[in-house]
C-alpha positions as CSV (number, residue, x, y, z in Angstrom):
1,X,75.9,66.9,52.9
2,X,77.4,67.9,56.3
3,X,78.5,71.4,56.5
4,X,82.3,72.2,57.4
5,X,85.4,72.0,55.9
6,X,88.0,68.9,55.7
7,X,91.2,70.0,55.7
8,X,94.6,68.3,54.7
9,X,98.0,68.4,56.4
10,X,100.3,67.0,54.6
11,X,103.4,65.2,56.1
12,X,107.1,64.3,54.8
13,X,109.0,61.8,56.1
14,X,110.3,62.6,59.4
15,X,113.4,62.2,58.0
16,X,113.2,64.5,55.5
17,X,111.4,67.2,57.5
18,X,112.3,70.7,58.2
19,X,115.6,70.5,57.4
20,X,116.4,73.9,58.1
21,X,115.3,73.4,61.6
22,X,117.9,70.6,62.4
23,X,120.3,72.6,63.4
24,X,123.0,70.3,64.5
25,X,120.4,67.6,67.7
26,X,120.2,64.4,66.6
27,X,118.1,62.8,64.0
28,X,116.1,60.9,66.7
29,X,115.2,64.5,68.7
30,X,114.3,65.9,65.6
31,X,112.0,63.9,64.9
32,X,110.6,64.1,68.1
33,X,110.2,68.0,67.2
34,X,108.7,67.8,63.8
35,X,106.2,64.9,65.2
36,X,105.1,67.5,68.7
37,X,104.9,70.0,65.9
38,X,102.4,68.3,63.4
39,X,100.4,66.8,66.7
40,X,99.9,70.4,68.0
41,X,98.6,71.9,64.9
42,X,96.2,68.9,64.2
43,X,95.6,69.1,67.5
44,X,94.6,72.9,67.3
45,X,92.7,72.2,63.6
46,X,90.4,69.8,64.9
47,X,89.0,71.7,67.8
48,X,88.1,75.2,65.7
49,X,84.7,75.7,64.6
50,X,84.0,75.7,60.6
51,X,86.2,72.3,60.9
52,X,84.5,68.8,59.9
53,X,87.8,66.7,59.9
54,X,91.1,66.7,59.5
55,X,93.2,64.1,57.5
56,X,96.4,64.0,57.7
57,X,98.7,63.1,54.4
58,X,101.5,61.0,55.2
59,X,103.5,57.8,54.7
60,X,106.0,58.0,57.3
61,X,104.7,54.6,59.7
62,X,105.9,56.2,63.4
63,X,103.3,59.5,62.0
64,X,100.5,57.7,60.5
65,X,100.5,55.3,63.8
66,X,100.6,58.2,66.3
67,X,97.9,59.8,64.6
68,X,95.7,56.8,64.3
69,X,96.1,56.2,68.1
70,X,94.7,60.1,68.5
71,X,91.4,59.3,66.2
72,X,93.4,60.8,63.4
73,X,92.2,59.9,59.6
74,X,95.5,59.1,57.8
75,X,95.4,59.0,53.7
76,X,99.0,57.3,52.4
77,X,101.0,59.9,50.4
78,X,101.1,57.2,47.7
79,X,102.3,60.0,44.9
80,X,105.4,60.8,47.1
81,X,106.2,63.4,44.6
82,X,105.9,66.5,46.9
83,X,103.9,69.0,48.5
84,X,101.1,69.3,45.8
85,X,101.0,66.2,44.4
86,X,100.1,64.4,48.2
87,X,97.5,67.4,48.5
88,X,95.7,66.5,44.9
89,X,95.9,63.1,45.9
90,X,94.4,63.8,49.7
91,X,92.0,65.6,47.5
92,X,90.8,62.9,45.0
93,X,90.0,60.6,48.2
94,X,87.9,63.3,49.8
95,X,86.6,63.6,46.4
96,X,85.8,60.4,46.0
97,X,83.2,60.7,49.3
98,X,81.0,63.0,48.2
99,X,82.9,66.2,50.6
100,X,82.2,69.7,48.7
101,X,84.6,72.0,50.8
102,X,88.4,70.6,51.1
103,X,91.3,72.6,52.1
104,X,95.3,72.3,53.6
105,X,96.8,73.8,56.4
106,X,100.2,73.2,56.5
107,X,101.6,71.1,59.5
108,X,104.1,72.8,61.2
109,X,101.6,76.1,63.3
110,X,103.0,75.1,66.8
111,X,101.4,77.5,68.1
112,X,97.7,77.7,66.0
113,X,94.6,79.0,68.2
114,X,91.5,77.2,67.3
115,X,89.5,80.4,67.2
116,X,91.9,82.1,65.0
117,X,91.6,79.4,62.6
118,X,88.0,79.3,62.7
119,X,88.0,83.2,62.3
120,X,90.0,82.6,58.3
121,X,87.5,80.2,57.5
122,X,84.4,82.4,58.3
123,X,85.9,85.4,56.4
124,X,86.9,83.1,53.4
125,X,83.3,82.0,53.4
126,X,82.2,79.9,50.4
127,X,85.3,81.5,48.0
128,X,88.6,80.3,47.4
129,X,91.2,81.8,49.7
130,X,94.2,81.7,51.5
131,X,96.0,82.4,54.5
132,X,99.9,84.2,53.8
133,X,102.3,83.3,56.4
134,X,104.1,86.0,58.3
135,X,106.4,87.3,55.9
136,X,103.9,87.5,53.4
137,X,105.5,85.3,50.5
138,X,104.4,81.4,52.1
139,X,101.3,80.3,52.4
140,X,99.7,78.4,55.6
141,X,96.0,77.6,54.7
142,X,94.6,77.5,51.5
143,X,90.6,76.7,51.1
144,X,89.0,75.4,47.9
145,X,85.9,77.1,46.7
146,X,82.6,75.1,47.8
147,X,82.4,72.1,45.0
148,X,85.6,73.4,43.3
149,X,89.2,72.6,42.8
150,X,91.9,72.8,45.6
151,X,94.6,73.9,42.9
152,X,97.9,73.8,45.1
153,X,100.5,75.8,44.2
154,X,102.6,75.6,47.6
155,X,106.8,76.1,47.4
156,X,108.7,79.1,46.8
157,X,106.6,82.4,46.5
158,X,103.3,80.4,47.2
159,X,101.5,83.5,48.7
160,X,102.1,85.0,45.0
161,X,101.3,82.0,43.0
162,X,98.0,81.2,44.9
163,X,96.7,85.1,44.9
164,X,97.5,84.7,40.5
165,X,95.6,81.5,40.3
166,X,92.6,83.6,41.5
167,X,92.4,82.8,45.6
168,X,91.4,85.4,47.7
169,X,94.2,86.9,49.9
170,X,92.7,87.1,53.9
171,X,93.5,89.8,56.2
172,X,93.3,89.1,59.2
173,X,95.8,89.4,61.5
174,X,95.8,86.0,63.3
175,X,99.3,85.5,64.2
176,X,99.3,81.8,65.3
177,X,98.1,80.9,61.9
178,X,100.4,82.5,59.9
179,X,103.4,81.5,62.3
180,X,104.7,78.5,60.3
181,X,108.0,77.3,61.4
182,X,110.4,76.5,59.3
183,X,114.0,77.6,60.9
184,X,115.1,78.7,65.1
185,X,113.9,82.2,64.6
186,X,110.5,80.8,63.7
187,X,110.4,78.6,66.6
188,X,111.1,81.8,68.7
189,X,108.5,83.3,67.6
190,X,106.1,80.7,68.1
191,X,107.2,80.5,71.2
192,X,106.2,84.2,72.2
193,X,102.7,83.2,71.1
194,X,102.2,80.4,73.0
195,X,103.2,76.8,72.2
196,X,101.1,73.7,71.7
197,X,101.6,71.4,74.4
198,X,103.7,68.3,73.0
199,X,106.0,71.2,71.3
200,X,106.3,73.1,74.6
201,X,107.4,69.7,76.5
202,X,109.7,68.9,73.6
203,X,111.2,72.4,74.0
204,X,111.2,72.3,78.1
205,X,112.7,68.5,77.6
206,X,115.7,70.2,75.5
207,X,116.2,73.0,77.8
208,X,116.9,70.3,81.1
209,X,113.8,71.7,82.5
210,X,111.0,69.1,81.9
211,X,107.3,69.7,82.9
């Protein structure tokens, strides 16, 4: 068995993705945002040590064919019943192939640093932990103990629910990985970390000052 861990990023709809984000562009440039978004942080999670492949959890056709064309895995969100039923179901498929170490990073961390990434998976070590967003409640990366159960318990107050169902909370600071973005202000602060690229060009594109 390969060492490593294969993580999950799971997907919605591009229509029905960070709604809170919208604000009031079009549907089309919104989903040009949510795509750039998903791309970087794949794009970021694939290139960090302690990785050994990402597969990304989606049934949305323009997503699963952009991410096929970048040597992206893509696992149809057949459940299409949420967050932690497309996880459990990414999951069983990795399952299925023998992996021993499976985890999820959520798919909107514009602005993830491979190393930083790399850094939360050498602390977690074999355990199962997790990785709080930035106000402390969310939850960003959660890694299933070696040969044991994922056990999603991503929504509201995530951060809470994963620490109760006995994952270990990690420290470090890492602030691209815990910048999930979910609203402008969260975009902001992305921004002041340093953007991914297709997010940066989407954001210089909607400023009238393309790269």
């Amino acid at each position: 068995m390969n060492g490593g861990v294969s993580l999950l990023v799971p997907i919605k709809p591009l229509h029905l993705a960070k709604s809170r984000l919208r604000d009031d562009r079009p549907a089309a440039r919104h989903a040009d945002l949510v795509s750039a978004v998903a791309h970087d942080t794949v794009d970021a999670a694939r290139r960090a040590a302690g990785v050994r492949a990402v597969v990304v959890v989606t049934s949305d056709p323009r997503l699963a064919e952009s991410f096929a064309a970048d040597g992206v895995e893509v696992v149809p969100d057949d459940p299409a019943a949420g967050l932690n039923p497309a996880l459990e179901h990414g999951e069983r498929v990795l399952r299925s192939r023998g992996e021993a170490r499976i985890g999820a990073l959520q798919a909107d961390l514009p602005a993830l640093r491979p190393a930083e990434l790399a850094a939360a998976l050498e602390q977690a070590g074999p355990d199962r932990a997790f990785s709080a967003d930035h106000q402390g409640t969310g939850t960003t990366l959660l890694l299933a103990a070696a040969g044991g159960a994922l056990a999603p318990r991503f929504g509201p107050g995530s951060a809470a629910a994963h620490a109760s169902s006995g994952a270990r909370a990690l420290d470090g600071e890492w602030a691209s990985l815990r910048c999930d973005v979910d609203t402008a202000a969260d975009l902001r602060r992305a921004t002041g970390i340093g953007l991914g690229e297709r997010t940066a060009a989407w954001l210089a594109g909607a400023s009238g000052n393309p790269r």
